[in-house]
Structures are given as structure tokens and as C-alpha cells.
N, CA and C of each residue as an Amber inpcrd file, in Angstrom:
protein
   546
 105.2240000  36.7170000   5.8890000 105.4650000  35.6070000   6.7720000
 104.1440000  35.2190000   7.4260000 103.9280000  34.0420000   7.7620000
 102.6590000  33.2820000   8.3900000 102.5400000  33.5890000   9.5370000
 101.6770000  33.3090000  10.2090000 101.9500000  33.0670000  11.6990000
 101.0750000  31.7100000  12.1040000 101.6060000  31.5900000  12.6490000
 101.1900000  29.6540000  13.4490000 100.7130000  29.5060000  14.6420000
 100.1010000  29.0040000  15.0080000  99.4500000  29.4360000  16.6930000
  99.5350000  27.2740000  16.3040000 100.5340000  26.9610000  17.6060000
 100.2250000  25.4980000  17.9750000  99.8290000  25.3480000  19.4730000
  98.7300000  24.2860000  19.5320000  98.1240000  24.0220000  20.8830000
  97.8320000  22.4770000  20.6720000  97.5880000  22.2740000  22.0690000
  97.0820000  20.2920000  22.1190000  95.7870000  20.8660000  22.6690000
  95.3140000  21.7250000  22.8560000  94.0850000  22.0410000  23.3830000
  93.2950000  23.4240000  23.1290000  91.9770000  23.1470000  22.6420000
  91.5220000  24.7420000  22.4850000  90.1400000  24.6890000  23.6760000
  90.5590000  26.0170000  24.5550000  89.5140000  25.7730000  25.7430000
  88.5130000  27.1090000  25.5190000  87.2150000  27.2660000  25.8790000
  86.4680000  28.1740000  26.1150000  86.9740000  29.2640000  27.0120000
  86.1740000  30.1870000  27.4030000  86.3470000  31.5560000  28.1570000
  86.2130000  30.9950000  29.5490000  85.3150000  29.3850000  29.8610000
  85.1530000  28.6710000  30.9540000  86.2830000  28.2550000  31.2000000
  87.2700000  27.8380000  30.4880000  88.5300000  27.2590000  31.0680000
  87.7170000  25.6030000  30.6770000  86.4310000  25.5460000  29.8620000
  86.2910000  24.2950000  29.7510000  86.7170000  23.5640000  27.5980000
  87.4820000  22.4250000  27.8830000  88.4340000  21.5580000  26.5430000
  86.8200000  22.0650000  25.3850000  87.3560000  22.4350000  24.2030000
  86.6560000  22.3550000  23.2090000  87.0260000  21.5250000  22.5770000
  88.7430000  21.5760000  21.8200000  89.1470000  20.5500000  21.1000000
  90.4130000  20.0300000  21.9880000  90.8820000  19.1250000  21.1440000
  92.2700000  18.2320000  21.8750000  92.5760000  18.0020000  20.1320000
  94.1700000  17.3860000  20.2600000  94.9980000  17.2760000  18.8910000
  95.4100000  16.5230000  19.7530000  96.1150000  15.3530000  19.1000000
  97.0840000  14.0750000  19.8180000  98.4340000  14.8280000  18.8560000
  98.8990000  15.5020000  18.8450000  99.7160000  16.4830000  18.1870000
 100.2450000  15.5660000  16.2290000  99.5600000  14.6840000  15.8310000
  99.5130000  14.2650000  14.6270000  98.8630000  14.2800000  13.5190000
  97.6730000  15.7690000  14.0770000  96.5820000  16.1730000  13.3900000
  95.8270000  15.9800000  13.3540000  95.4930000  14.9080000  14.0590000
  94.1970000  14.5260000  14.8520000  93.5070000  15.3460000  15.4680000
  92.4010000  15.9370000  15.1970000  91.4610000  16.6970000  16.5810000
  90.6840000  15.9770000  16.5500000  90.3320000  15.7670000  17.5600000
  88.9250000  15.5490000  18.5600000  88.3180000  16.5430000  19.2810000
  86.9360000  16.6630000  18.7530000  85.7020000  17.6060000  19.6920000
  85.5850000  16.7800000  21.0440000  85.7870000  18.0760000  22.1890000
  85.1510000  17.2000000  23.1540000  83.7790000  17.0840000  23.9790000
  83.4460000  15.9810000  23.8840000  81.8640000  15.9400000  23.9620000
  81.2770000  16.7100000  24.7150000  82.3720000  17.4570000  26.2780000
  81.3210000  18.3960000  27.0150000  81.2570000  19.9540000  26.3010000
  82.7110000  20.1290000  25.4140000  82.7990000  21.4370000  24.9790000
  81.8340000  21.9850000  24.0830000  81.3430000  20.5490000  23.3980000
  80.7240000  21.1750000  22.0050000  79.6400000  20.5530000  22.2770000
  78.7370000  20.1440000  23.1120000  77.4650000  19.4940000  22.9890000
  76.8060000  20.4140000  24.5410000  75.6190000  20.7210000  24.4660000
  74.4120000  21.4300000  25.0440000  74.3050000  20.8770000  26.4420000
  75.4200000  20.6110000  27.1550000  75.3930000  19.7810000  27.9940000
  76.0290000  20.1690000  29.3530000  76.0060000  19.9450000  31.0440000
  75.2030000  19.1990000  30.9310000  73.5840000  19.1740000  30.5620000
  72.5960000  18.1610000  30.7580000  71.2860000  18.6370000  30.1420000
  70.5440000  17.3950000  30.8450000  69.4670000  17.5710000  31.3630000
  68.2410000  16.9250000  31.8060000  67.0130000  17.2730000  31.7050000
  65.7870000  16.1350000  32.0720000  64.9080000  16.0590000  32.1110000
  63.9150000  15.4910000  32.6620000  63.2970000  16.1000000  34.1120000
  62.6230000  15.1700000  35.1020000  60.9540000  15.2680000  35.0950000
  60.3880000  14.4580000  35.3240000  58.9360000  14.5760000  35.3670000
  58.0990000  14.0860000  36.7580000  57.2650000  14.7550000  37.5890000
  56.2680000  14.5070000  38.2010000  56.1070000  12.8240000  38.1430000
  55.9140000  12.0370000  39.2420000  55.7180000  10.8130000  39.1870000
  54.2250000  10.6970000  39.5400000  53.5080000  11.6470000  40.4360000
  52.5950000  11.4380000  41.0150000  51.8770000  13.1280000  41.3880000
  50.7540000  13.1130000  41.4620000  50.1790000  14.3340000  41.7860000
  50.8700000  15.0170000  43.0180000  50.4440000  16.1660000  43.2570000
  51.1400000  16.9960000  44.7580000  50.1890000  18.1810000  44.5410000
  50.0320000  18.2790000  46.2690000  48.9540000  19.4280000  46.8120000
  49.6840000  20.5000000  46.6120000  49.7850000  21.8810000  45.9660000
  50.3450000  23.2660000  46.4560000  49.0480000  23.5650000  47.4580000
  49.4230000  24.4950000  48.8120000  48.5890000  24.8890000  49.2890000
  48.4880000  26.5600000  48.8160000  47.2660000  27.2050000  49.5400000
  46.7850000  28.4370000  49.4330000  47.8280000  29.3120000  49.6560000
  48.4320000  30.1140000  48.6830000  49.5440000  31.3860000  48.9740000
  50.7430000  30.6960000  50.0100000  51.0280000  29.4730000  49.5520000
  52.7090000  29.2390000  50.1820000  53.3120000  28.8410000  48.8110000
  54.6400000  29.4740000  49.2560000  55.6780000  29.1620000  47.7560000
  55.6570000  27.7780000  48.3600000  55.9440000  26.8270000  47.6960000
  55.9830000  25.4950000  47.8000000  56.5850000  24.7490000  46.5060000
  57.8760000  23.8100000  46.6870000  58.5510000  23.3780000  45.9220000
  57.6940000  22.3390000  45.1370000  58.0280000  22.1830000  44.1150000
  57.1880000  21.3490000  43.2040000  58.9320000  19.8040000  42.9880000
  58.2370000  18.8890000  43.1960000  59.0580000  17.3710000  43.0870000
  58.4510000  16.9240000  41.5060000  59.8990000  16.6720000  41.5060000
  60.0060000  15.5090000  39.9670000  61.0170000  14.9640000  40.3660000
  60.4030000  13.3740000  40.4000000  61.0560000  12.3130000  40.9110000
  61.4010000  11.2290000  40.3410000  60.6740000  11.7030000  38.5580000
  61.3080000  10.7480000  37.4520000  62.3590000  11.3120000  36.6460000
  63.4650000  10.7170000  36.1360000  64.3690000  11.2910000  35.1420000
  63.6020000  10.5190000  33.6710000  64.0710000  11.4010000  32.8010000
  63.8870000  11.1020000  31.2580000  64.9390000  10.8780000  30.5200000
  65.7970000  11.6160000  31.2230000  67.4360000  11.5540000  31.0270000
  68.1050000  12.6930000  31.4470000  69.2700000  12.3590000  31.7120000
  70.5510000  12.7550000  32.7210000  71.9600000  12.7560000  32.0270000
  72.6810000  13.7350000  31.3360000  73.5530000  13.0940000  30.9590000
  74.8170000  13.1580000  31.8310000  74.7230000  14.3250000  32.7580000
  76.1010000  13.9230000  33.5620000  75.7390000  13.8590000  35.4190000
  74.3980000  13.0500000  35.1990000  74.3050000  12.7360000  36.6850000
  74.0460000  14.2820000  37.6190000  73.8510000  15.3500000  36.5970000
  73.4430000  16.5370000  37.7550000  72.2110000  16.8170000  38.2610000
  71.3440000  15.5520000  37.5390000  69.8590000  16.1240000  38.5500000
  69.6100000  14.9200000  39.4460000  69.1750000  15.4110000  40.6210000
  68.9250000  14.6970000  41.7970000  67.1970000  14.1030000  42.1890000
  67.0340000  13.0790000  41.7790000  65.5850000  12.2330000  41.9650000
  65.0710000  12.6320000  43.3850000  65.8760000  12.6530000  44.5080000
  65.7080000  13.0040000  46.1500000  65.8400000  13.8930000  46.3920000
  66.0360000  15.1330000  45.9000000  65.7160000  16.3360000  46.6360000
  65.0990000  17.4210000  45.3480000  65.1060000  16.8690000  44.1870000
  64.3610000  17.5270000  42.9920000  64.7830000  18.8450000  42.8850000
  66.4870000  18.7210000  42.4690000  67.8000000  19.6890000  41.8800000
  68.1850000  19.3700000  41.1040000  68.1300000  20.4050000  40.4840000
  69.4530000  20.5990000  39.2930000  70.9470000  20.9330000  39.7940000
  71.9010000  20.3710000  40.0270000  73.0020000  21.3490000  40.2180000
  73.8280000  21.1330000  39.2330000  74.6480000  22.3580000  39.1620000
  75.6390000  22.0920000  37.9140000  77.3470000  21.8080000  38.4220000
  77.6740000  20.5740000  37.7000000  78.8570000  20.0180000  37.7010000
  80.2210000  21.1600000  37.9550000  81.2470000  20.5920000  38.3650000
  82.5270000  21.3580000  38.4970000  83.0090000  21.5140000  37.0960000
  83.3450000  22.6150000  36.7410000  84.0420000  23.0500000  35.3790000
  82.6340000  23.4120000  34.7140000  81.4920000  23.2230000  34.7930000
  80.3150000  23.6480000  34.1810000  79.7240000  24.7890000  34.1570000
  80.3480000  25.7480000  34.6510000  79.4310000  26.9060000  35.0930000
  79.4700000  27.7040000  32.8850000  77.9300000  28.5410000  32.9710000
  77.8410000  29.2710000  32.2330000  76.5920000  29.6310000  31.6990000
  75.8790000  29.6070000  31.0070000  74.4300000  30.0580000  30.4230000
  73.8040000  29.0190000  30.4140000  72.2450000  28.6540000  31.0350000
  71.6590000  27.6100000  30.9560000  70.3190000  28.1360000  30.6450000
  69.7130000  27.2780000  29.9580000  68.2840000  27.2320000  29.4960000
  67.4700000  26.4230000  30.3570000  66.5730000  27.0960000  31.1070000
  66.0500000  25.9630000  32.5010000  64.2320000  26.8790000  32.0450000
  63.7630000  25.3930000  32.3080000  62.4090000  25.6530000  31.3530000
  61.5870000  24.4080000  32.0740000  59.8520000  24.9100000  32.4050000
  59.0760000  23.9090000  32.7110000  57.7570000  23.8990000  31.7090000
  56.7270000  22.6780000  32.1540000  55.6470000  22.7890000  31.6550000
  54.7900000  21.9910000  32.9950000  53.9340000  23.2040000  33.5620000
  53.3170000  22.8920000  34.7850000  51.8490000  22.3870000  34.6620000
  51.5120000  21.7880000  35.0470000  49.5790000  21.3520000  34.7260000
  48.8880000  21.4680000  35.9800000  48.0680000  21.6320000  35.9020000
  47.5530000  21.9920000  37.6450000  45.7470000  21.7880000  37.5410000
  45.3630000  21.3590000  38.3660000  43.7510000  20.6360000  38.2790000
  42.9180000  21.6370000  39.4180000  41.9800000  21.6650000  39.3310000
  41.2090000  21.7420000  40.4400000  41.0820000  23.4350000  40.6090000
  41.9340000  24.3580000  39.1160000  42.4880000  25.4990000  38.8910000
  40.7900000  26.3240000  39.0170000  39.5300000  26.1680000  38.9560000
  38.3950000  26.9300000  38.6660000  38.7970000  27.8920000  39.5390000
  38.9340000  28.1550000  40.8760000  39.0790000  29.4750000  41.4330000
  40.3780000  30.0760000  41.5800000  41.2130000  29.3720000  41.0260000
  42.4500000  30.1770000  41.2040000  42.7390000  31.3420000  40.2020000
  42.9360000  32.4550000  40.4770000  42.8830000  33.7130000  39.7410000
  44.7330000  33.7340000  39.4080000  45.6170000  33.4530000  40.3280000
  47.3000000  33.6520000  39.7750000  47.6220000  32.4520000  40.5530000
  48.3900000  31.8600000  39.4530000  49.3470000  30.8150000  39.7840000
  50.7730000  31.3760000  38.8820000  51.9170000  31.4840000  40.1180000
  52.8220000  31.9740000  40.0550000  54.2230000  30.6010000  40.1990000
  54.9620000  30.6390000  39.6750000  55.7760000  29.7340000  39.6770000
  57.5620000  30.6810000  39.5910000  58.1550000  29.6490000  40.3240000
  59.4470000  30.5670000  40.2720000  60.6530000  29.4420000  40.4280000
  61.9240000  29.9120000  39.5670000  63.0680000  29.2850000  39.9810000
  63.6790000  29.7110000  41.1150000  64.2400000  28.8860000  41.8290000
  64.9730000  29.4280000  42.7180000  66.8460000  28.4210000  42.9910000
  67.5150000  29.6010000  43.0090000  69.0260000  29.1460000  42.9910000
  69.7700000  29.0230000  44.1280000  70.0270000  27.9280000  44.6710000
  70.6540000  27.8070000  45.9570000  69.9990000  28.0640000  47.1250000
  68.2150000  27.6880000  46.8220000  67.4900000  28.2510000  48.1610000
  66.6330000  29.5410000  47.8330000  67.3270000  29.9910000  47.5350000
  66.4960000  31.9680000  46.8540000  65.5710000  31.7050000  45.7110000
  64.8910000  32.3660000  45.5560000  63.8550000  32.8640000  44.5860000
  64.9010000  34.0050000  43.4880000  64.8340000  33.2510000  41.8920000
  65.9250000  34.3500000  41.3740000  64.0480000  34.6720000  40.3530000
  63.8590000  33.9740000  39.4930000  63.0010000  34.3380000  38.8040000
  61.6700000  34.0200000  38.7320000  60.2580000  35.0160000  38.0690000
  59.1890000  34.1590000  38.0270000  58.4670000  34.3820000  37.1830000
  57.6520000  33.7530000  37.0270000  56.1610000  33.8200000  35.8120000
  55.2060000  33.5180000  36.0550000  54.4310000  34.4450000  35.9310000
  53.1470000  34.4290000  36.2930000  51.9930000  34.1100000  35.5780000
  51.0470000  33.2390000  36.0050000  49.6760000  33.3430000  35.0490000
  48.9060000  33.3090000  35.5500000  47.8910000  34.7090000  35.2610000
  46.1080000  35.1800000  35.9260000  45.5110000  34.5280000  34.5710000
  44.4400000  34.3440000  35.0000000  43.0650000  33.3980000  34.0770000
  42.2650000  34.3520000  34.8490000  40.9020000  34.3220000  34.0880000
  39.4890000  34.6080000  34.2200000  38.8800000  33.2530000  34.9010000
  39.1630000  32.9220000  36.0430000  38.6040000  31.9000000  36.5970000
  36.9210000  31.6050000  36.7200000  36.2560000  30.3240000  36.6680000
  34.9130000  30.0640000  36.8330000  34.6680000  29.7370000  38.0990000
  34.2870000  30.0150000  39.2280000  34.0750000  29.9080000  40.6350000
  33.2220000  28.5230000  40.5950000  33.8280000  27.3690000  40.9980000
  33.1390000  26.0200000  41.5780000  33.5910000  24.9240000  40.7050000
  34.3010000  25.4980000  39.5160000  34.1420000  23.9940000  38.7330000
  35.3530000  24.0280000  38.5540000  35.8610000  22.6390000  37.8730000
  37.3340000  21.7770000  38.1560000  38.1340000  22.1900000  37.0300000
  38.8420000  23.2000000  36.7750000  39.5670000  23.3640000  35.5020000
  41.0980000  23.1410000  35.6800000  41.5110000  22.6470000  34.2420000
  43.0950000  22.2890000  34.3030000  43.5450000  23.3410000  33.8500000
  44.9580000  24.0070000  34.0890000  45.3880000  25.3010000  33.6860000
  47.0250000  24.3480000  33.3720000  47.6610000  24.8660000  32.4000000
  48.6430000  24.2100000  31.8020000  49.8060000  25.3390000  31.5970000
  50.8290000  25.7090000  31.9680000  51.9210000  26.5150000  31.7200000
  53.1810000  26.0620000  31.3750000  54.1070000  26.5740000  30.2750000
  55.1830000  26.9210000  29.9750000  55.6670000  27.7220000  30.2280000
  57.0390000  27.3990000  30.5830000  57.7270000  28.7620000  31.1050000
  59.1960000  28.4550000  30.9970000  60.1850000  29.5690000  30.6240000
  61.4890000  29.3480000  30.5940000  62.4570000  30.6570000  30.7500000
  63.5980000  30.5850000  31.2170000  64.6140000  31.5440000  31.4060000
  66.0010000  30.9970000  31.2650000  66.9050000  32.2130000  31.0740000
  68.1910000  31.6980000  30.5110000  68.4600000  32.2060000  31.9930000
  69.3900000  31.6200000  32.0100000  70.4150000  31.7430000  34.0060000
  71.5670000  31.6900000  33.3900000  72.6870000  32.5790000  33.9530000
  74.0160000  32.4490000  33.9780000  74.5630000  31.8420000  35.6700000
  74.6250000  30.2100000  35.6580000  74.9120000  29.5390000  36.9090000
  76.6310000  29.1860000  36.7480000  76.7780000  28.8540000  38.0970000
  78.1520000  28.2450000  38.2810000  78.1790000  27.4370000  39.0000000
  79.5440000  26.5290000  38.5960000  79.4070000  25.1040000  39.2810000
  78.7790000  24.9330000  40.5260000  78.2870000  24.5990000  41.3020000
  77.5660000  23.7080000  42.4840000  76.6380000  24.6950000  42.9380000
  75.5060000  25.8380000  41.8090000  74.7600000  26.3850000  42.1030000
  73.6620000  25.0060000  41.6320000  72.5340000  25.1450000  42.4130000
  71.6800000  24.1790000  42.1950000  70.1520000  24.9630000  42.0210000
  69.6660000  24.2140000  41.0280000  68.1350000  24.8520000  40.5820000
  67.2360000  24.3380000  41.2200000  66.1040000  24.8490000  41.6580000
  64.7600000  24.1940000  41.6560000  63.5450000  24.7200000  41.0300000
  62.1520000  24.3600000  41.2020000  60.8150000  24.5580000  40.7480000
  59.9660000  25.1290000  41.7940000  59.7050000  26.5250000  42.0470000
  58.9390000  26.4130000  43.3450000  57.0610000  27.1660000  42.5830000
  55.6790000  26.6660000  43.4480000  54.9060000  26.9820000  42.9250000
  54.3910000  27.8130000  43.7070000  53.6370000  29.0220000  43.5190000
  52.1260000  29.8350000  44.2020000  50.9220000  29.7000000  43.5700000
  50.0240000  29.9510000  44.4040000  48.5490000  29.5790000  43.8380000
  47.4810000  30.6000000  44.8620000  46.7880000  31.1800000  44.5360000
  45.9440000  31.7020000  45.8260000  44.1810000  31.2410000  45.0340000
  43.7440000  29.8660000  45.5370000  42.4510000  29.8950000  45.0460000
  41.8820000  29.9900000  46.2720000  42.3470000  30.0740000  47.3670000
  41.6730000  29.8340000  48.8140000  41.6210000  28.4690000  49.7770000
  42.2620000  27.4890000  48.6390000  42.4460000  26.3800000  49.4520000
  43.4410000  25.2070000  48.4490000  43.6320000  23.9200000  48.7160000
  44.9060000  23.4620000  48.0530000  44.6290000  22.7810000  46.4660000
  45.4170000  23.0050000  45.7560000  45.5480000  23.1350000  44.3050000
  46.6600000  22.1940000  43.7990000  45.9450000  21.4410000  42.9950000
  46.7350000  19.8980000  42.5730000  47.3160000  20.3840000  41.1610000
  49.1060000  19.9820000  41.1520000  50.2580000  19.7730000  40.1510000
  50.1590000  18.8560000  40.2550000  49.7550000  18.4790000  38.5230000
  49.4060000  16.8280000  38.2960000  51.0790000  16.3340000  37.5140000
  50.9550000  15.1590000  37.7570000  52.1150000  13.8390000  37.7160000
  51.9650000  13.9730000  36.1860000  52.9890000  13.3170000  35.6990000
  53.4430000  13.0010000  33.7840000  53.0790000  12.0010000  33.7110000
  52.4360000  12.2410000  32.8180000  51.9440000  10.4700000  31.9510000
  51.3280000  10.7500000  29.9640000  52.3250000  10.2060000  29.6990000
  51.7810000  10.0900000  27.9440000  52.1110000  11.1040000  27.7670000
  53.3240000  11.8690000  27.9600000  53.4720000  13.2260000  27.5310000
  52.7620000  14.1340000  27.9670000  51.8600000  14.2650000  28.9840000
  50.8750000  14.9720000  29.3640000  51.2370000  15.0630000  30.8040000
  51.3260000  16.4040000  31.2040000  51.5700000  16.8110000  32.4720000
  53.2330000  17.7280000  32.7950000  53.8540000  17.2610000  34.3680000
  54.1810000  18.1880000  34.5290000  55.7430000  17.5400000  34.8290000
  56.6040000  18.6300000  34.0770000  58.0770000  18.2870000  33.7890000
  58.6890000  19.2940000  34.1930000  59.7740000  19.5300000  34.0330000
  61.1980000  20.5860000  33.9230000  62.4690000  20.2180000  33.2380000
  63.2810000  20.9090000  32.6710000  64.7800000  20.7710000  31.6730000
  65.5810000  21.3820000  32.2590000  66.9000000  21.4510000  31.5680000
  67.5310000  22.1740000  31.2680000  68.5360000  22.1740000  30.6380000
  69.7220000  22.5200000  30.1530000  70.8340000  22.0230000  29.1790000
  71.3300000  23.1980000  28.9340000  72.9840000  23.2180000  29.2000000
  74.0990000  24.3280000  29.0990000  73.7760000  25.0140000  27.5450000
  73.7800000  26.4100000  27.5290000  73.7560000  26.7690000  26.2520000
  75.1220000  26.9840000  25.6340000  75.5180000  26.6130000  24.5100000
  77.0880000  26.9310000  24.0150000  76.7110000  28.0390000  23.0180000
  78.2800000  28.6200000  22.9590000  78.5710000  30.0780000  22.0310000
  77.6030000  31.1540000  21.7950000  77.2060000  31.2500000  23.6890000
  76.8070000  32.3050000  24.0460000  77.3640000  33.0290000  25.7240000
């Protein structure tokens, strides 16, 4: 004998719709279940001072795209939507000028205010002259709905240290986008 399992809906471990059936055999994927989402991408509009050894939030005040309205242009957050919570891929690429004496520039996410993670990068710095130092960096987060991300930076060159603005693909951004079937 068979066995039959009937549903109008197949949901994740989130309690969030994967498929739907209009019960005539129809399925439909649903676009939040099965797509990497939600997912954004903001960029630096304009340069910004980090000063000497203060964590200091880094602003991106351009979107690249947004698909469900969770990143915020005015306070430069990520938060994640209701029914959204689960594994996210949250990832930057930082550029920073004026880097010749800075020995660690430290950068960190922080969730709801807190400092959860960070990455660090020491250089062999040249004492007096103007160098650009360029970082990637990324971590997987397990967030839940109305936890909100940010970008925060450190620097100790002895005085204030410029995160340069996006332009031509060049410069300084942040992502992120729900990971599925994990």
C-alpha cells in the first residue's frame, strides 16, 4: 500500500511557505521560500572620518538594491523582516585612505547595538605617506526577525582615518542575503 502525504502548503523549519498547490496540481514556489532573500546592498555615498581607537559606525547611505525594504538609508541597518529569521551571509568591502600609519584596522558587526563579530587587519605600515588599505570581510549570523545589523570601524594610526565613499565599483559597501537549505 502507498502512502500519500496531502498539503496546500510545504513550510520550512522557519514556519516560513516554500510551496503552495491551489489543490489542482498546481504548485507554486514561493518567492521568499526559495530565493536568497531577504538581500541587500548599500554603499558609502561620501567619505567619513573614523577617529583614533573609537569603534565608530561606518554609514552607507546609498542602496544598490533592496528587495524587501529591510535596509535603512537613515540609520545604516540591516534589520530582518517578520517571519525572516535564519542564516545570513552579511559581508563588506572597506577602503580606507590616509592608512600609512595605521598598524590595525579592525572592523566589526554588531547586532542590536552589541559587537557580535570581528576582523582584523595589521599591515606593515610606512610612517608619513598616504596609503589606501582595502578589506573584505564576511560572516554567516544566525539572526531573527527585528534583529538589526550594522558596520562598526577601529583604526589606531594616532589620529583620524578616512572610509572612502563608492564610486565605479571602487570603494566601500556592505550585503547581505538570507542563506537557504542551511
Amino acid at each position: 500500500m502507498a502512502s500519500i502525504i496531502k498539503a496546500n502548503q510545504l513550510q520550512d523549519f522557519g514556519g516560513n511557505s516554500i510551496l503552495t498547490s491551489d489543490g489542482a496540481g498546481n504548485v507554486t514556489p514561493n518567492a521568499q521560500g526559495i530565493k536568497n532573500v531577504p538581500a541587500f546592498r548599500a554603499e558609502k555615498a561620501s567619505n567619513q572620518n573614523i577617529p583614533n581607537e573609537t569603534w565608530t559606525k561606518v554609514t552607507f547611505e546609498n542602496e544598490g538594491f533592496d528587495t524587501n525594504s529591510s535596509y535603512d538609508t537613515s540609520n545604516s541597518r540591516f534589520t530582518i523582516p517578520s517571519g525572516m529569521g535564519g542564516k545570513y551571509f552579511v559581508g563588506a568591502n572597506i577602503l580606507v585612505r590616509n592608512a600609512g600609519d595605521v598598524n590595525t584596522i579592525d572592523y566589526a558587526i554588531y547586532i542590536n547595538g552589541s559587537q557580535d563579530d570581528t576582523y582584523r587587519r595589521v599591515h606593515d605600515y610606512i610612517s608619513g605617506t598616504s596609503q589606501y588599505q582595502n578589506s573584505t570581510f564576511g560572516f554567516v549570523l544566525e539572526l531573527s526577525a527585528s534583529n538589526y545589523v550594522e558596520i562598526y570601524n577601529w583604526q589606531n594610526s594616532g589620529g583620524s582615518m578616512e572610509t572612502n565613499g563608492y564610486s565605479a565599483n571602487n570603494g566601500t559597501f556592505w550585503f547581505a542575503y538570507k542563506l537557504i537549505g542551511v
